[in-house]
PQR file with spaces between the fields and no chain letter, atoms N, CA, C, O and H, PARSE charges and radii, in Angstrom:
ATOM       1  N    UNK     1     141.136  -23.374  -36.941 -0.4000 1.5000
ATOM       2  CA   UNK     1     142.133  -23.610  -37.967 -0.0000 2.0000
ATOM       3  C    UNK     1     143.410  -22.845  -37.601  0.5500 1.7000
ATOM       4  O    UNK     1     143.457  -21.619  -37.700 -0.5500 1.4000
ATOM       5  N    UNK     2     144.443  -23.582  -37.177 -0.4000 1.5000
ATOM       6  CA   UNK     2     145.889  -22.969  -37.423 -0.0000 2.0000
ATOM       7  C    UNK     2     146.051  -21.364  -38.175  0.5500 1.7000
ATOM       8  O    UNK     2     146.250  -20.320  -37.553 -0.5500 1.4000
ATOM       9  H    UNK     2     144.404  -24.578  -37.097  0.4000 1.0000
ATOM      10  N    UNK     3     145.893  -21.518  -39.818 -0.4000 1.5000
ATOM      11  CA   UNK     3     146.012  -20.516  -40.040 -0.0000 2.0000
ATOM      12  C    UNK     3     145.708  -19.310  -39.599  0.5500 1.7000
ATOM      13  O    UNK     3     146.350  -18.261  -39.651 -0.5500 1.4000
ATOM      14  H    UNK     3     145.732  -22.366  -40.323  0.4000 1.0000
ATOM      15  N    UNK     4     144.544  -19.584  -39.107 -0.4000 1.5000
ATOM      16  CA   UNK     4     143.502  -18.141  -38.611 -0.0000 2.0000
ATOM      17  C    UNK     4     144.459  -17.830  -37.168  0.5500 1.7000
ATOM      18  O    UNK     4     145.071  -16.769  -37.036 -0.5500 1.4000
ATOM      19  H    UNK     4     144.023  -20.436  -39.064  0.4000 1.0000
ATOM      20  N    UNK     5     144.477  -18.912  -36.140 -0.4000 1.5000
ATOM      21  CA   UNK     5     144.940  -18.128  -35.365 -0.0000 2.0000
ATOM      22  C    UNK     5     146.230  -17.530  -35.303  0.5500 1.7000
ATOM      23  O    UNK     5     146.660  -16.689  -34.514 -0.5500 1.4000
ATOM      24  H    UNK     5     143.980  -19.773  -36.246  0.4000 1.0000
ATOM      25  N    UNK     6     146.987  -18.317  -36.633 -0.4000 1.5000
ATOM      26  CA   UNK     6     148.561  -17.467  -36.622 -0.0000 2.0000
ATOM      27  C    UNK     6     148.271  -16.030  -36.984  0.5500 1.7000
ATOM      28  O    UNK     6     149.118  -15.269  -36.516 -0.5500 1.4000
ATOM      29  H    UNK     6     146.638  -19.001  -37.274  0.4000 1.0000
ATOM      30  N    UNK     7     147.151  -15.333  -37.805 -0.4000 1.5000
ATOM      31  CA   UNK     7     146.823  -14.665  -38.461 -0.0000 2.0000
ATOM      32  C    UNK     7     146.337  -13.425  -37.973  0.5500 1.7000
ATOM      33  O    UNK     7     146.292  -12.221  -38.225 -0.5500 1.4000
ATOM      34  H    UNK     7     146.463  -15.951  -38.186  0.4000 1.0000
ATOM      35  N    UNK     8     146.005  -14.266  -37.180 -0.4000 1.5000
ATOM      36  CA   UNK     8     145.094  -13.215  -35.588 -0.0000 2.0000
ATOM      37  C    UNK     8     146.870  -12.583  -34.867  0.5500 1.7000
ATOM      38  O    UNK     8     147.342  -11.449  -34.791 -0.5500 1.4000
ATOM      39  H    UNK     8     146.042  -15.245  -36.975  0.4000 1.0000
ATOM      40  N    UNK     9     147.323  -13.709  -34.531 -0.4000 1.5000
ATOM      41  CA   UNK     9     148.564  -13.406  -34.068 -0.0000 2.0000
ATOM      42  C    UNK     9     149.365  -12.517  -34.388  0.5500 1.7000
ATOM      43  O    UNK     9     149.680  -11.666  -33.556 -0.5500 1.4000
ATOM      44  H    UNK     9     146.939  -14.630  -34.593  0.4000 1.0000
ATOM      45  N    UNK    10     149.992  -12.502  -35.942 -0.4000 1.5000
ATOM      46  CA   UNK    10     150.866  -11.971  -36.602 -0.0000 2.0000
ATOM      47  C    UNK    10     150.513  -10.158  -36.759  0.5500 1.7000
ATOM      48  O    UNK    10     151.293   -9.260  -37.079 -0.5500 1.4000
ATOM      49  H    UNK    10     149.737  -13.193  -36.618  0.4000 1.0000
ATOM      50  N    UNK    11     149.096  -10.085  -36.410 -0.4000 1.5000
ATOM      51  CA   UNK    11     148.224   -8.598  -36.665 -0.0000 2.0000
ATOM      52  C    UNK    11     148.441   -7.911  -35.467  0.5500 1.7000
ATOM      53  O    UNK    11     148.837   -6.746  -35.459 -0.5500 1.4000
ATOM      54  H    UNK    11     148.463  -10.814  -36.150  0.4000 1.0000
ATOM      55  N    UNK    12     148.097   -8.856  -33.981 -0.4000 1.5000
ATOM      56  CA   UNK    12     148.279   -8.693  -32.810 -0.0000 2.0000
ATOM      57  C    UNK    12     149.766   -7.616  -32.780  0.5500 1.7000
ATOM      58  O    UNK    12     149.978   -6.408  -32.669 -0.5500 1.4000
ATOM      59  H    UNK    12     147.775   -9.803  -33.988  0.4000 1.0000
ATOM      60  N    UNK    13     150.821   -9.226  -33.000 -0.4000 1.5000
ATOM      61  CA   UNK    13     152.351   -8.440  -32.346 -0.0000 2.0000
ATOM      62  C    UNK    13     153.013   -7.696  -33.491  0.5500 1.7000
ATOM      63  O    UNK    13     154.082   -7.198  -33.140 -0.5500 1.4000
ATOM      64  H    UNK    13     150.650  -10.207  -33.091  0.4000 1.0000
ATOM      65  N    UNK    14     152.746   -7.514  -34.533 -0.4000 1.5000
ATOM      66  CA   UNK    14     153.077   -7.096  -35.543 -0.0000 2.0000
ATOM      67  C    UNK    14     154.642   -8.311  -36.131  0.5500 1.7000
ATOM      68  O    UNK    14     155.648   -8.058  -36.794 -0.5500 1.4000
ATOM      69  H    UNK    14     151.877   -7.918  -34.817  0.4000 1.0000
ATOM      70  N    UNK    15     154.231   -9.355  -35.601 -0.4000 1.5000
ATOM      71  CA   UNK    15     155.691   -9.937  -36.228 -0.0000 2.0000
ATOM      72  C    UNK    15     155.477  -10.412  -37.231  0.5500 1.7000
ATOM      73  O    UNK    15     154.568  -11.239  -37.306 -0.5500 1.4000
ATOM      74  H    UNK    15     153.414   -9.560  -35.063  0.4000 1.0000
ATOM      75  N    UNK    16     156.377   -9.999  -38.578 -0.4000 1.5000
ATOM      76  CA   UNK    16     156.549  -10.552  -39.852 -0.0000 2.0000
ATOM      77  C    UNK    16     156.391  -11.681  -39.767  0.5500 1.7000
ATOM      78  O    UNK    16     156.679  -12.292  -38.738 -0.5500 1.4000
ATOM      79  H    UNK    16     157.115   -9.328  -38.517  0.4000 1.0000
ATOM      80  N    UNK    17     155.842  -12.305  -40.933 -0.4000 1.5000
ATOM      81  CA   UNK    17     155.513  -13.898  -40.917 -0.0000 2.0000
ATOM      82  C    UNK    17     156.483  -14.459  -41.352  0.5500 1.7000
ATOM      83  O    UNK    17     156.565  -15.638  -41.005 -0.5500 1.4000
ATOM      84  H    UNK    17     155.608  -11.809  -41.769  0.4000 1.0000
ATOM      85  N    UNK    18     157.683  -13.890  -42.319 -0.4000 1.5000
ATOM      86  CA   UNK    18     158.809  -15.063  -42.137 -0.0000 2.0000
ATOM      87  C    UNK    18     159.480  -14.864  -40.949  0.5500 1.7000
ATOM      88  O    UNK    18     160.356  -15.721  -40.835 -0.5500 1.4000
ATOM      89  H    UNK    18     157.616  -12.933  -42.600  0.4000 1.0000
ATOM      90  N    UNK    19     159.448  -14.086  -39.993 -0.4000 1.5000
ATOM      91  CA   UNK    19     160.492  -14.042  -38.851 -0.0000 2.0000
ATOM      92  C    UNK    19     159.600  -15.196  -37.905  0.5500 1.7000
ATOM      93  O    UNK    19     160.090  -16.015  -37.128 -0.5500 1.4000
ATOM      94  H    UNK    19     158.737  -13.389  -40.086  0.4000 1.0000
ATOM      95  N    UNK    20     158.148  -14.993  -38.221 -0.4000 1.5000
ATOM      96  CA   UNK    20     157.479  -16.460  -37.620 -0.0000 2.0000
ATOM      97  C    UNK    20     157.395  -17.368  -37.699  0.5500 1.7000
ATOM      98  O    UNK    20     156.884  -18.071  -36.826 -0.5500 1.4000
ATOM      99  H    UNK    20     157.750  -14.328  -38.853  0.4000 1.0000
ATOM     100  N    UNK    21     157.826  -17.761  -38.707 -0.4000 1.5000
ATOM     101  CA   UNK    21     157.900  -19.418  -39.047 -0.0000 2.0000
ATOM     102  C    UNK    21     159.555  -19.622  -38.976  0.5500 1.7000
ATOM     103  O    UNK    21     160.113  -20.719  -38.962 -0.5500 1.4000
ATOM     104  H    UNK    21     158.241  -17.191  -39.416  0.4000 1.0000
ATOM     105  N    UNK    22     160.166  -18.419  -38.938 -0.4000 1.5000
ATOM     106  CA   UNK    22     161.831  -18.826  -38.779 -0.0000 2.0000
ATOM     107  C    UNK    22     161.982  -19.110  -36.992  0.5500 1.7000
ATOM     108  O    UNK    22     162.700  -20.016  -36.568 -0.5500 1.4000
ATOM     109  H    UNK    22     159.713  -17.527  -38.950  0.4000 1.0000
ATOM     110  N    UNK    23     161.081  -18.057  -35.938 -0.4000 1.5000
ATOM     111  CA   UNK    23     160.901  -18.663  -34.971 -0.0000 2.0000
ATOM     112  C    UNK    23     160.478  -19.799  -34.024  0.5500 1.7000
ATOM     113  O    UNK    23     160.876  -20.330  -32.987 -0.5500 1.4000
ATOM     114  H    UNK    23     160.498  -17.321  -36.282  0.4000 1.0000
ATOM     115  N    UNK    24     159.087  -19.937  -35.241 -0.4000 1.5000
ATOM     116  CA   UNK    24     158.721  -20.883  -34.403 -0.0000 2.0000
ATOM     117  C    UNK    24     158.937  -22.282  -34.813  0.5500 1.7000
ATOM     118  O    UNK    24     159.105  -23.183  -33.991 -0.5500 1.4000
ATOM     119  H    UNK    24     158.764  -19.505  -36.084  0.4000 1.0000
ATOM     120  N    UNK    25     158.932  -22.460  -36.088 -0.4000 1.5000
ATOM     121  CA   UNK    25     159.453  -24.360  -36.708 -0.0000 2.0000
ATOM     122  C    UNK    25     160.635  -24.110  -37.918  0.5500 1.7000
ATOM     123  O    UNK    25     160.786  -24.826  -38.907 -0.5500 1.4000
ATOM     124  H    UNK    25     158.795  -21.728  -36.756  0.4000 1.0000
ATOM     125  N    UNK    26     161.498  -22.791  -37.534 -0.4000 1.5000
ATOM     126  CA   UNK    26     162.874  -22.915  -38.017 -0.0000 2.0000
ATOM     127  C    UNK    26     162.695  -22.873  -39.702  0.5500 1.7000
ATOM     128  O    UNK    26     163.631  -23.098  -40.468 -0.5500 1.4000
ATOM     129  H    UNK    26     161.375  -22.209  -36.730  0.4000 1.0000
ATOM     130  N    UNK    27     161.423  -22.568  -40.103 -0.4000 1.5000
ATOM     131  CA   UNK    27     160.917  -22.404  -41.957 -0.0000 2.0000
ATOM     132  C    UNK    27     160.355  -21.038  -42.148  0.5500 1.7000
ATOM     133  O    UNK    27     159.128  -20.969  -42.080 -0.5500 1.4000
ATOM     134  H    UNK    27     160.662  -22.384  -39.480  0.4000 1.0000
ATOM     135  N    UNK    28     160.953  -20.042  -42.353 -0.4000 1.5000
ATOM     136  CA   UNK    28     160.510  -18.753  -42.825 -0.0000 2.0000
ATOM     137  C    UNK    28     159.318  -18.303  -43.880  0.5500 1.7000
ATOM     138  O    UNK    28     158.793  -17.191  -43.942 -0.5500 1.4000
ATOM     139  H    UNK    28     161.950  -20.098  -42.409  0.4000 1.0000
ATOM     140  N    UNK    29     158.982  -19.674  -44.841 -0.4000 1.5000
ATOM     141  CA   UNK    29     158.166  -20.075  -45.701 -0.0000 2.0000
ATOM     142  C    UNK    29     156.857  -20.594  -45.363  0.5500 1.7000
ATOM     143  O    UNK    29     155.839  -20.624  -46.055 -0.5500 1.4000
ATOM     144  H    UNK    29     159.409  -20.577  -44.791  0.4000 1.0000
ATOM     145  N    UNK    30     157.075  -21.033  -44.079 -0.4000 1.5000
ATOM     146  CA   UNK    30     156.139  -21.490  -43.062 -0.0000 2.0000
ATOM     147  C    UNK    30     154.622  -21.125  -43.077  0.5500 1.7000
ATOM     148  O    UNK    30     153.742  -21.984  -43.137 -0.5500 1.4000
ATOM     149  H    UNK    30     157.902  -21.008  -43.518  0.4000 1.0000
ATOM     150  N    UNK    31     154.399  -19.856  -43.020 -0.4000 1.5000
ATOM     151  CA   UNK    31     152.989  -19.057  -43.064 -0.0000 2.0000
ATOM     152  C    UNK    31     152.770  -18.789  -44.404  0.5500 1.7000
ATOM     153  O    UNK    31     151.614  -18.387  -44.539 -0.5500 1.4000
ATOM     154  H    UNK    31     155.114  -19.158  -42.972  0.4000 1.0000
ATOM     155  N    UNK    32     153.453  -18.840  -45.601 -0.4000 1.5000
ATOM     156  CA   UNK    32     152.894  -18.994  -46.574 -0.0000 2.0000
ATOM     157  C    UNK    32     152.546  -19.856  -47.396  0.5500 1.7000
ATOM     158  O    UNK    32     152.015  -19.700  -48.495 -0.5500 1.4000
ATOM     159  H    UNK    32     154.392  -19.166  -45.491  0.4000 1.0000
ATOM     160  N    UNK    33     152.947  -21.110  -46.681 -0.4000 1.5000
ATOM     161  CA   UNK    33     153.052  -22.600  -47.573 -0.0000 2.0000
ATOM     162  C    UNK    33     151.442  -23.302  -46.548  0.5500 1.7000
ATOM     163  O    UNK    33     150.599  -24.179  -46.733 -0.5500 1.4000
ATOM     164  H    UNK    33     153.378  -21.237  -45.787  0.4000 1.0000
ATOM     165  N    UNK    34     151.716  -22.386  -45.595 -0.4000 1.5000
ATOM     166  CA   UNK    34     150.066  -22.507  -44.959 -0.0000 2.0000
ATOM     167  C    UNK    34     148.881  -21.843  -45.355  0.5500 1.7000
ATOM     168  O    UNK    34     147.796  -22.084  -44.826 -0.5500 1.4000
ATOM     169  H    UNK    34     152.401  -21.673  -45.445  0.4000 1.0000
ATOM     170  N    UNK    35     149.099  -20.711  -46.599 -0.4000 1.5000
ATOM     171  CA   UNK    35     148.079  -19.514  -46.998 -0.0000 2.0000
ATOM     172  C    UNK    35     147.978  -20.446  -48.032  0.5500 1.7000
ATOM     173  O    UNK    35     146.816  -20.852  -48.012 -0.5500 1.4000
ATOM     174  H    UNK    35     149.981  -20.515  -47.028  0.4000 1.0000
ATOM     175  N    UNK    36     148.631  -21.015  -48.964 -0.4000 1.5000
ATOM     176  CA   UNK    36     149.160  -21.906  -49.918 -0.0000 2.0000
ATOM     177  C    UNK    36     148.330  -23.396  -49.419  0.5500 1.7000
ATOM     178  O    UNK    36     148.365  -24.170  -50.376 -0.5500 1.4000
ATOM     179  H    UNK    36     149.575  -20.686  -48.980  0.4000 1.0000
ATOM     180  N    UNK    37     147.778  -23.872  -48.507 -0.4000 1.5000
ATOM     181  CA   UNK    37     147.139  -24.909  -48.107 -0.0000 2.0000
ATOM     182  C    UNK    37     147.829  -26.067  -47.710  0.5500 1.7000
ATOM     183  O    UNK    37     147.312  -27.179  -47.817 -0.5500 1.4000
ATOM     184  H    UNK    37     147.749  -23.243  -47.730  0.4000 1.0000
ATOM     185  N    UNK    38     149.041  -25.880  -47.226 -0.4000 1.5000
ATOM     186  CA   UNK    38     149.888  -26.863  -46.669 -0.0000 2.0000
ATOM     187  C    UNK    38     149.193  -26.813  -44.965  0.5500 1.7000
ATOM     188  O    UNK    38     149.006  -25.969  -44.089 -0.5500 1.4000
ATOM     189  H    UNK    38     149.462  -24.977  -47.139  0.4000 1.0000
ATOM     190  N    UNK    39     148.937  -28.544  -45.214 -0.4000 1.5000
ATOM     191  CA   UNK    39     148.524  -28.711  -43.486 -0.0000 2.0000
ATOM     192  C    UNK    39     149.715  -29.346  -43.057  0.5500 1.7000
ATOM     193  O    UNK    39     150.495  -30.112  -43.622 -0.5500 1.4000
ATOM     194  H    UNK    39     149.089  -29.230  -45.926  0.4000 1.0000
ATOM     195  N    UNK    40     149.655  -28.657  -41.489 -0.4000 1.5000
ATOM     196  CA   UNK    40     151.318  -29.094  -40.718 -0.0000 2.0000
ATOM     197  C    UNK    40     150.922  -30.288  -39.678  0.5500 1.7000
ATOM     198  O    UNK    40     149.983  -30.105  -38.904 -0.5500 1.4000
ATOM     199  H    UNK    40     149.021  -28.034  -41.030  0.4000 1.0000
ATOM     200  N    UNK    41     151.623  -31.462  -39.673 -0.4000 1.5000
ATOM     201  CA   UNK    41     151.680  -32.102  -38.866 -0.0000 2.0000
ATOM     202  C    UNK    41     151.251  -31.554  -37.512  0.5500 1.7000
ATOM     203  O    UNK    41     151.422  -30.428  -37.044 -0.5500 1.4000
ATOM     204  H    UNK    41     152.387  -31.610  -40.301  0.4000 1.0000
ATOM     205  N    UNK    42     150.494  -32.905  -36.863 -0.4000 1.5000
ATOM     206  CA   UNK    42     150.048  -32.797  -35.624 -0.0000 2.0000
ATOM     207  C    UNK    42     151.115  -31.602  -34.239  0.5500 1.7000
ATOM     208  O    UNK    42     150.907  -30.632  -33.511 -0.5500 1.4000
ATOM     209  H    UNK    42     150.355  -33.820  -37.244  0.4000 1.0000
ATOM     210  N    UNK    43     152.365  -32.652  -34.647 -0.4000 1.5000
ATOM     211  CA   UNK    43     153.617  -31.946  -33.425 -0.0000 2.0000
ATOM     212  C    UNK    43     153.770  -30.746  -34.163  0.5500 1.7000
ATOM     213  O    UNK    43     153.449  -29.860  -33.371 -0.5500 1.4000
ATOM     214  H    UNK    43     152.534  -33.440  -35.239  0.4000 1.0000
ATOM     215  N    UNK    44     154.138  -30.138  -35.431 -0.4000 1.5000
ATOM     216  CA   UNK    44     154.453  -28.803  -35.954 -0.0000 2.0000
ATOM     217  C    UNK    44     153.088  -28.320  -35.303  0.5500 1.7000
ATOM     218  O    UNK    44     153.416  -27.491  -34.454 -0.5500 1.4000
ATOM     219  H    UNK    44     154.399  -30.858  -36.075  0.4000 1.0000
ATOM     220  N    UNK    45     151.919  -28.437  -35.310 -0.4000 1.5000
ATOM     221  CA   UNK    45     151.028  -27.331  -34.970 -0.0000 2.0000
ATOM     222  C    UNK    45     150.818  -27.280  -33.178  0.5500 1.7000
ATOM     223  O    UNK    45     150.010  -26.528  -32.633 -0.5500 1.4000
ATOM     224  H    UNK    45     151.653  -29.110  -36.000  0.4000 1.0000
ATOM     225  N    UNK    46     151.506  -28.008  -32.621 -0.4000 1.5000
ATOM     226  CA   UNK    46     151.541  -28.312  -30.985 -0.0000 2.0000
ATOM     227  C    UNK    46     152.626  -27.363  -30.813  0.5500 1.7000
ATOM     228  O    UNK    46     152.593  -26.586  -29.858 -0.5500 1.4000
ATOM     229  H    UNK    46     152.163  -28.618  -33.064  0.4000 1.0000
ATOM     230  N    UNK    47     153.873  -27.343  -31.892 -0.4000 1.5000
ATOM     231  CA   UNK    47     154.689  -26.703  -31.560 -0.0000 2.0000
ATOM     232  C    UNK    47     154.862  -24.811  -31.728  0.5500 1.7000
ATOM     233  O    UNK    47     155.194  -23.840  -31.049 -0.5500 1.4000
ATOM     234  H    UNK    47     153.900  -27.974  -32.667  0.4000 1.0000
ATOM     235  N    UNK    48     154.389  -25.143  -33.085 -0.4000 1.5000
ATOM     236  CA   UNK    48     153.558  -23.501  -33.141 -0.0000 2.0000
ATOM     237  C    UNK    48     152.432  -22.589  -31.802  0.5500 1.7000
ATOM     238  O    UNK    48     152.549  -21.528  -31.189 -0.5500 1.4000
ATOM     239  H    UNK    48     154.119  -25.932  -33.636  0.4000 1.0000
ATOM     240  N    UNK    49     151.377  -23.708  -31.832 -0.4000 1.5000
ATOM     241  CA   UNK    49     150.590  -23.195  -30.650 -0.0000 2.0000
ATOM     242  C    UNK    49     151.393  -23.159  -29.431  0.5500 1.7000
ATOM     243  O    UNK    49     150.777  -22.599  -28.524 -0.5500 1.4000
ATOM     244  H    UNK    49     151.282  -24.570  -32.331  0.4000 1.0000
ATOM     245  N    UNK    50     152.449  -23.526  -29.128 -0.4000 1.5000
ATOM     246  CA   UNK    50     153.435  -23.050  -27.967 -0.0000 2.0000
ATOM     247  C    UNK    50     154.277  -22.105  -28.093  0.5500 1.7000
ATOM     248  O    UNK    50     154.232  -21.042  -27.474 -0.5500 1.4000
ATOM     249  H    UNK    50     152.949  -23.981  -29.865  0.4000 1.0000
ATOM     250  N    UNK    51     154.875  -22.339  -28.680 -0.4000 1.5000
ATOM     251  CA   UNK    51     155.606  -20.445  -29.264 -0.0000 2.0000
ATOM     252  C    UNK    51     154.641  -19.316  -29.571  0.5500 1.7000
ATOM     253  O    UNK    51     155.118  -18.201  -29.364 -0.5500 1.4000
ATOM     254  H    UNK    51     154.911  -23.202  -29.183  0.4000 1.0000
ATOM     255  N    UNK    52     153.198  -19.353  -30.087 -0.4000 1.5000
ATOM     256  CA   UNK    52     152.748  -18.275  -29.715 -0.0000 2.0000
ATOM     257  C    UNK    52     152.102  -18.109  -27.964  0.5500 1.7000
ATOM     258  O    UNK    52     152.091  -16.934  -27.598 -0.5500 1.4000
ATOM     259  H    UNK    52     152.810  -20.259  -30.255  0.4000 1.0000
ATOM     260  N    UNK    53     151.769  -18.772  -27.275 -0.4000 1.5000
ATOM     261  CA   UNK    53     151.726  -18.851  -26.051 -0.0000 2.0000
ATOM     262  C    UNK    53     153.042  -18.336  -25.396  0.5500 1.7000
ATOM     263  O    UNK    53     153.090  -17.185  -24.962 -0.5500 1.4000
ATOM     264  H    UNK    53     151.778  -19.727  -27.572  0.4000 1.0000
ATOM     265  N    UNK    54     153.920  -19.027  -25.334 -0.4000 1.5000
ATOM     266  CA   UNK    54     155.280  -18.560  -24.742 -0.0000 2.0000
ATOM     267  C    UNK    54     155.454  -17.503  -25.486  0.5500 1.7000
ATOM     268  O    UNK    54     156.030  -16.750  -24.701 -0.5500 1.4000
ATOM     269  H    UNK    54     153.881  -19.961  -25.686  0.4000 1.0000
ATOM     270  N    UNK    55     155.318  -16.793  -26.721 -0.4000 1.5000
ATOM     271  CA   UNK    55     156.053  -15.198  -26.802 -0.0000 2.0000
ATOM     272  C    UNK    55     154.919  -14.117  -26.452  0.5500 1.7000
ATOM     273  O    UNK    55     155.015  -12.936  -26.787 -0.5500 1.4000
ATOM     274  H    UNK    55     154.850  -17.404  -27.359  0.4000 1.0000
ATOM     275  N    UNK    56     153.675  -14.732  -25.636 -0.4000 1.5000
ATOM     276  CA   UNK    56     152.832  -13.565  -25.254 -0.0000 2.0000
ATOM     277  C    UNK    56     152.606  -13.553  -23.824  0.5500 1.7000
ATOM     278  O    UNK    56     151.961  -12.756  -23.143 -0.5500 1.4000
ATOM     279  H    UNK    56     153.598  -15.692  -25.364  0.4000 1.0000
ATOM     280  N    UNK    57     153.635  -15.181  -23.309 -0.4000 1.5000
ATOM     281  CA   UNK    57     154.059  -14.434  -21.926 -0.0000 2.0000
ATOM     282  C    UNK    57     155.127  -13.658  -21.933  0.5500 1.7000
ATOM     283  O    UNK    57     155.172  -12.651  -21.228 -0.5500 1.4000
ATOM     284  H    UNK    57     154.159  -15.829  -23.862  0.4000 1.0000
ATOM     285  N    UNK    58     156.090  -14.013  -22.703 -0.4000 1.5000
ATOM     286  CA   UNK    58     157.296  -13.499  -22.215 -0.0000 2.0000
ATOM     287  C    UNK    58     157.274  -12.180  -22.767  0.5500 1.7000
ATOM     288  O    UNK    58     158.272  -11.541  -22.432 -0.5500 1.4000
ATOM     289  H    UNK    58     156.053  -14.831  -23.276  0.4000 1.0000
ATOM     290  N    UNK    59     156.591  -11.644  -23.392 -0.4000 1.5000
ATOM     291  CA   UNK    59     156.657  -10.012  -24.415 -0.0000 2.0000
ATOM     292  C    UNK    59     155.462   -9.399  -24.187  0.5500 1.7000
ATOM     293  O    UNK    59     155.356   -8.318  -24.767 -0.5500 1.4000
ATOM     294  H    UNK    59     155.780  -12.163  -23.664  0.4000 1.0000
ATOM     295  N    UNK    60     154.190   -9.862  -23.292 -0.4000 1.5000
ATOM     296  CA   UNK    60     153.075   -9.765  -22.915 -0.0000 2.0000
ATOM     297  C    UNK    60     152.288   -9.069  -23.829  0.5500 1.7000
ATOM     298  O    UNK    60     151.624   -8.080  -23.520 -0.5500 1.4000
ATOM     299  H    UNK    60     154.276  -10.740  -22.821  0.4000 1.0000
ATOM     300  N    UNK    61     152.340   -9.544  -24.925 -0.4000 1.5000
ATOM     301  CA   UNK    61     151.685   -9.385  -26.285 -0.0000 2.0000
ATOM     302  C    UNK    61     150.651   -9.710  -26.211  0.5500 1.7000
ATOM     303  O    UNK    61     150.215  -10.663  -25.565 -0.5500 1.4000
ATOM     304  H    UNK    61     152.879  -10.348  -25.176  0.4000 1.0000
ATOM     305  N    UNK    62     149.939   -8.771  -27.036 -0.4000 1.5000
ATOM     306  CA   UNK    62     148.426   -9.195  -26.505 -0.0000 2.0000
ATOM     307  C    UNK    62     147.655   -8.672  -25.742  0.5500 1.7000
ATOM     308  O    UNK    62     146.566   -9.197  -25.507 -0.5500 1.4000
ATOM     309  H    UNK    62     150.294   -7.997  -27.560  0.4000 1.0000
């Protein structure tokens, strides 16, 4: 499930969850409208699972 692994994530790098959803699909509301039970489209969650990939190469987070 999405949520869990943003969740795992957000504990990992310590990044605030609106600075995460303002990063990664441009909605600061993002991770809570997902705690809230909003499911994200197929491409929003392709696109999420790539921004956390790409910011734990580039910041080697993790």
């Amino acid at each position: 499930m999405l949520i869990r692994r943003i969740e795992v994530f957000l504990r990992k790098t310590g990044l605030p969850w609106t600075k995460f959803g303002r990063l990664a699909v441009s909605d600061p509301r993002f991770v809570a409208d997902l705690r809230n039970g909003r499911s994200p489209r197929p491409q929003t969650e392709q696109r999420v699972e790539h921004f956390m990939n790409t910011y734990q190469e580039t910041t080697g987070a993790y």
